[in-house]
N, C-alpha and C positions, 0 to 999 in steps of 0.2 A: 124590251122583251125579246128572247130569242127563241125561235121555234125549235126543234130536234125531232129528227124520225130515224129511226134507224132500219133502213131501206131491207136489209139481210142479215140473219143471221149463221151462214153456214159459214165452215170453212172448208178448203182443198175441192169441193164440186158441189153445184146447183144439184138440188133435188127436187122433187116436184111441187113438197110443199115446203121449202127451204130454199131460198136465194145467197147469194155470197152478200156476205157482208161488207156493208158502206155504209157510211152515216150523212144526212142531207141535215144543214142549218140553213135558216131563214134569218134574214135578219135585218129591218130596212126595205124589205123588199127583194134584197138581195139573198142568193142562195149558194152555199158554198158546200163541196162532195168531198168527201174523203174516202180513198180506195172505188174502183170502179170495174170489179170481175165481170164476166158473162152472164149477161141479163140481168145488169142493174138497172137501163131503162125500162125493162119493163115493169120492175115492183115499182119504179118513180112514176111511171105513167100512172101504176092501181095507186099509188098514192096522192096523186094528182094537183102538187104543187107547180106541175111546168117546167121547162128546160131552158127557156129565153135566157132567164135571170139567173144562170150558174155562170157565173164569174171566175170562181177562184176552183181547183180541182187538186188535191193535195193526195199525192199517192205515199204509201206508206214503204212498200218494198214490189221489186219486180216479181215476184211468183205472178204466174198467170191468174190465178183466185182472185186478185186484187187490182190487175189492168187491164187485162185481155177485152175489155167492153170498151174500152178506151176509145177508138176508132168510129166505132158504131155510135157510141153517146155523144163526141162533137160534131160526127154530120147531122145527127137529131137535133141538136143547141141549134146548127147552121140553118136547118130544115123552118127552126120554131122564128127565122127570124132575128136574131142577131148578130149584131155587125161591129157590136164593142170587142177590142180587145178583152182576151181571154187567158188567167194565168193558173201554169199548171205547175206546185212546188214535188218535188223529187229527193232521192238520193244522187249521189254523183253516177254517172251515167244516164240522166234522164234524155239528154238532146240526143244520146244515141237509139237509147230505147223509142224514145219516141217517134222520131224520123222512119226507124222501122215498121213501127206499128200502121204510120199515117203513109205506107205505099197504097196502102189499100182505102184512102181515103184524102187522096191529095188536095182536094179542094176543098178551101174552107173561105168564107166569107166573111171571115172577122181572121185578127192578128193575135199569136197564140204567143204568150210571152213565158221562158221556161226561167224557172231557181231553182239551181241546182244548192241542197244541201252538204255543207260542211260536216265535219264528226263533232261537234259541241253544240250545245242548244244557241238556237236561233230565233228570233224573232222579226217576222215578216209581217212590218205595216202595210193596213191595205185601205185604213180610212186613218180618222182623225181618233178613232172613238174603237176601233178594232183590231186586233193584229193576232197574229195564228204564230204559235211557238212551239219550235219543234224539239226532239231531242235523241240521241241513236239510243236505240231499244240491242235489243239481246236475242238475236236471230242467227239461220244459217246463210243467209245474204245479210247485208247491208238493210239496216230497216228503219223506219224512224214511229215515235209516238208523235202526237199533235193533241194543242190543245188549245181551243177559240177563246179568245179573253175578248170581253167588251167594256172599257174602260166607262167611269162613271163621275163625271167630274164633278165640282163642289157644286153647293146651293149658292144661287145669286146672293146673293145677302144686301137687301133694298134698304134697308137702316143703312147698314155703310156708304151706299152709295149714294142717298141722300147726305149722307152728314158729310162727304166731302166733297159733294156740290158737281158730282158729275152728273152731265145732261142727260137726259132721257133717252136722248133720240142715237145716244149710244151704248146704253145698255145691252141693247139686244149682239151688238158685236162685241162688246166683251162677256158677253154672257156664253159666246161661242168661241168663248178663249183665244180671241184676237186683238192682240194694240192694236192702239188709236192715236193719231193725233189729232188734237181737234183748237183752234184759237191758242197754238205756241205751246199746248199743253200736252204731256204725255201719260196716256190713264191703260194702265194695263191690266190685263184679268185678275192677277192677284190680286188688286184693288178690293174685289167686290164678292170673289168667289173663294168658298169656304176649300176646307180638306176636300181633298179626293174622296167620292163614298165608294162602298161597294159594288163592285161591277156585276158582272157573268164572265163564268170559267166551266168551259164544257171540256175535257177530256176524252182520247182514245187512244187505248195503246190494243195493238193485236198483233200476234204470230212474233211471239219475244215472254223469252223468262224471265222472271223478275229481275229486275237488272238496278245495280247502284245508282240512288237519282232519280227512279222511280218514284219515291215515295215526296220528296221534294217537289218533284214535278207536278205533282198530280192535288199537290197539300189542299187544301180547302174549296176543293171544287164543287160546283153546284149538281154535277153529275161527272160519276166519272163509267166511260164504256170500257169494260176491258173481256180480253177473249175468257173463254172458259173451254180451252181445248179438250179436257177431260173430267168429268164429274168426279170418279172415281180417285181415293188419295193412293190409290195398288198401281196408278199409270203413272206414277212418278219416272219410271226409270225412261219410258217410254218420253214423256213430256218435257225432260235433259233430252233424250238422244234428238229431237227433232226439236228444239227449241221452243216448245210451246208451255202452256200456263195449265195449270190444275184450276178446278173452283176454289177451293181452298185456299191457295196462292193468290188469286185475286181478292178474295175477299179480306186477308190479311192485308193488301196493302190496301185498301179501301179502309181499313178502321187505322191503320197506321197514319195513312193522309188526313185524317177528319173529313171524307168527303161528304155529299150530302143524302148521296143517294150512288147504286149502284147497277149497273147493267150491264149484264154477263151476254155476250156472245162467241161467234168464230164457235161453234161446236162441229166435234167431229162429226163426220157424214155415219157412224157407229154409234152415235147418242142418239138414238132417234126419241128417247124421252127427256132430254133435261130436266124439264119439273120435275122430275121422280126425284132429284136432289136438290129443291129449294127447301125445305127444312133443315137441310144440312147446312148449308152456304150460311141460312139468317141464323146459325147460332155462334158462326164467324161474326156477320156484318148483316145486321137487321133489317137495313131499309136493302134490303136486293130484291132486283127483278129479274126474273128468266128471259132474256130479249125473245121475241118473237117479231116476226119480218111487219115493218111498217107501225110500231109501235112509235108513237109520239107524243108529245108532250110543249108546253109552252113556260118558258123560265121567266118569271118577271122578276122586276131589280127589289131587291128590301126598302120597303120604306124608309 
């Protein structure tokens, strides 16, 4: 199961009942942030999953909207008590940007480990069973999408493993896709364990036009967040000249990808009603939500 909230949804500046948009997953116990503008701690405090357990902090591009809290949200991690290493994934330039940001917060109590992004999709293992893949979006800096996969590995299959006389008391390690040597003999996970099932695939792409690769990227996710810089299809010209997404534009690649579900954020500080175009969006792509700040939700794996 993976939790998702999605902590804000403004873009360009916090408004009073509108925070900049981040996305927080849970997963294991574990909590992993994406984008981190000016007062993301505080909608993460109203939402009150805690700050110990953020591990991993994945920025998407340097506009201030999306890191400028940066500073502030690791001495709060520091504050809450954590002493594990802490990794933060980027565009090229992140050890520079960062180093900056962190004059005004030099101490830290845990070790901040940086990756820096290449221009091709990448995939960054972070367990056995998780890994965050990223890919360059279609901005006016340097910007990337990201999307959390949790891998789903086969069924034990206990018929096999009886019939070929492996022991019990190793099941459980190859059940956790580990060889074994056990009395001269070698029993490996394939042994016992079926196809790959279906995992969880959370997507986020924001502040980027639709860009080639998109729709690959994003193919059959169980959710995918993407911005909705302007309701209106008359701001197109506007949404080229500054790089951003129409609804319409998302919701296109949303029925393009087959994903499962979809969630519009990043609205301009000028939308102050988005709902007023959710019957517009579902006669694009039906299962859409209007993101609103701290909206959450829990993904379990398909039977």
């Amino acid at each position: 199961m993976l939790d998702v909230a999605l902590l804000g949804t403004g873009g360009m500046m916090p408004l009073p009942n509108r925070f900049l948009t981040s996305l927080l997953c849970r997963y294991k116990g574990n909590l992993f942030l994406i984008d981190c503008g000016e007062g993301t701690q505080v909608t993460l405090k109203m939402l009150g999953w805690g700050f110990k357990n953020i591990g991993v902090i994945c920025i998407t591009h340097y506009h201030a909207d999306h890191i400028s809290g940066l500073p502030g949200m690791l001495l709060t991690i520091g504050n809450s008590g954590r002493t594990q290493e802490l990794t933060i994934i980027g565009p090229k330039g992140l050890e520079t940007v960062f180093r900056g940001l962190m004059t005004i917060a030099p101490e830290l109590p845990f070790e901040v480990r940086l990756i820096e992004l290449g221009e091709s999709t990448e995939n960054i293992f972070i367990s056995d069973d998780l890994y965050i893949s990223a890919v360059k979006a279609e901005h006016t800096i340097n910007c990337f999408s990201y999307c959390i996969n949790i891998r789903r590995k086969g069924k034990f299959d206990v018929e096999k493993a009886c019939r070929l006389n492996i022991p019990k008391e190793l099941w459980s390690v190859l059940q956790n896709e580990k060889e074994v040597i056990f009395e001269n003999n070698v029993y490996t996970p394939q042994m016992v364990l079926g196809n790959e099932r279906k995992g969880i695939k959370v997507c986020y792409c924001t502040d980027s036009r639709p860009f080639s690769g998109i729709v690959d990227f994003v193919r059959n996710a169980d959710l995918f967040i993407c911005e909705g810089m302007y309701g209106e299809d008359e701001k197109l010209d506007k949404a080229i000249e500054h790089k951003h997404m129409l609804f319409s534009e998302a919701g296109k690649i949303a029925a393009e990808s087959d994903v499962s579900e979809l969630w519009l954020t990043h609205f301009s500080p000028a939308l102050k009603e988005p709902e007023e175009f959710s019957e517009f969006i579902k006669k694009i792509f039906p299962n859409t939500v209007i993101g609103y700040d701290r909206i959450n939700k829990s993904i379990l794996f398909d039977n």
